[in-house]
C-alpha positions, -999 to +999 in steps of 0.1 A: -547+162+069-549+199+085-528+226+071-515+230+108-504+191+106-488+190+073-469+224+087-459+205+114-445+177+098-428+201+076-413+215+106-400+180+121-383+168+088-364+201+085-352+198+122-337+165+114-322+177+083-307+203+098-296+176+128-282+154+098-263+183+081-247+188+119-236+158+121-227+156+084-199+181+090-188+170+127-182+139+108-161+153+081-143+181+103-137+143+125-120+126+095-097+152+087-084+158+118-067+125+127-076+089+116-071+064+147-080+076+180-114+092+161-127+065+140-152+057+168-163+090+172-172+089+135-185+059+134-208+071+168-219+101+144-226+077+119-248+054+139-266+085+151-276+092+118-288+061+107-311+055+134-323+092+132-330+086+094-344+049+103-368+064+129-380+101+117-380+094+078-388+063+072-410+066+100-398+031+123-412+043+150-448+036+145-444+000+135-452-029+153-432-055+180-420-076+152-401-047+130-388-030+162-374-065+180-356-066+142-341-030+143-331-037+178-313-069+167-299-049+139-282-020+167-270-048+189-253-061+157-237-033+148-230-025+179-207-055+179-190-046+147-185-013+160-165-032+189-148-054+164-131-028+149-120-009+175-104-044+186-087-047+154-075-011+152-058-019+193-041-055+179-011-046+156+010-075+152+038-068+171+068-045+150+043-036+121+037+002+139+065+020+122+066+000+086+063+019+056+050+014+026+073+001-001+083+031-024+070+023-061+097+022-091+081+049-113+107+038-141+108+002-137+104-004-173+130+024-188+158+015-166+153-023-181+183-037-205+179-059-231 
């Protein structure tokens, strides 16, 4: 391997590092700003880095028919989960959008008689 290649590969893997780190912090920066309406963007950013992580470094793309039918399978999958729970965070049982959680008794057990 030539000095020029490995330099280039070098090159490559710090690109998607610094694509990861990106995405890293849109991700966080996402989670803090409001849950509900941006869980699918966070789980988009997610997906994104999976598959750039599944295809750069641990190099998918230069495998054959049978490993790439298989990650394909695997995105349509998740895909579907994806949808799923976006579904499940639209369907509230009707009256359970304002209900709070029950307060805890801090001093249940001092306020006890015998």
């Amino acid at each position: 391997m030539s000095s020029e290649n490995v330099k280039q590969q070098v090159q490559g893997h710090l690109r998607i590092l610094a694509a990861l780190l990106v995405l890293a912090l849109v991700s966080g920066l996402t989670s803090m700003v409001s849950d509900a309406p941006l869980i699918a963007v966070v789980m988009a950013v997610a997906a994104v880095q999976g598959a750039l992580i599944l295809v750069f470094l641990m190099h998918a793309k230069g495998e054959g028919p049978l490993i790439q039918s298989l990650l394909a399978f695997s995105a349509f999958f998740l895909i579907i989960l994806f949808l799923f729970t976006q579904l499940g965070l639209s369907d509230t049982i009707e009256g359970t959008e304002s209900l709070a959680a029950p307060a805890a008794h801090s001093d249940a057990g001092a306020s006890e008689e015998h």
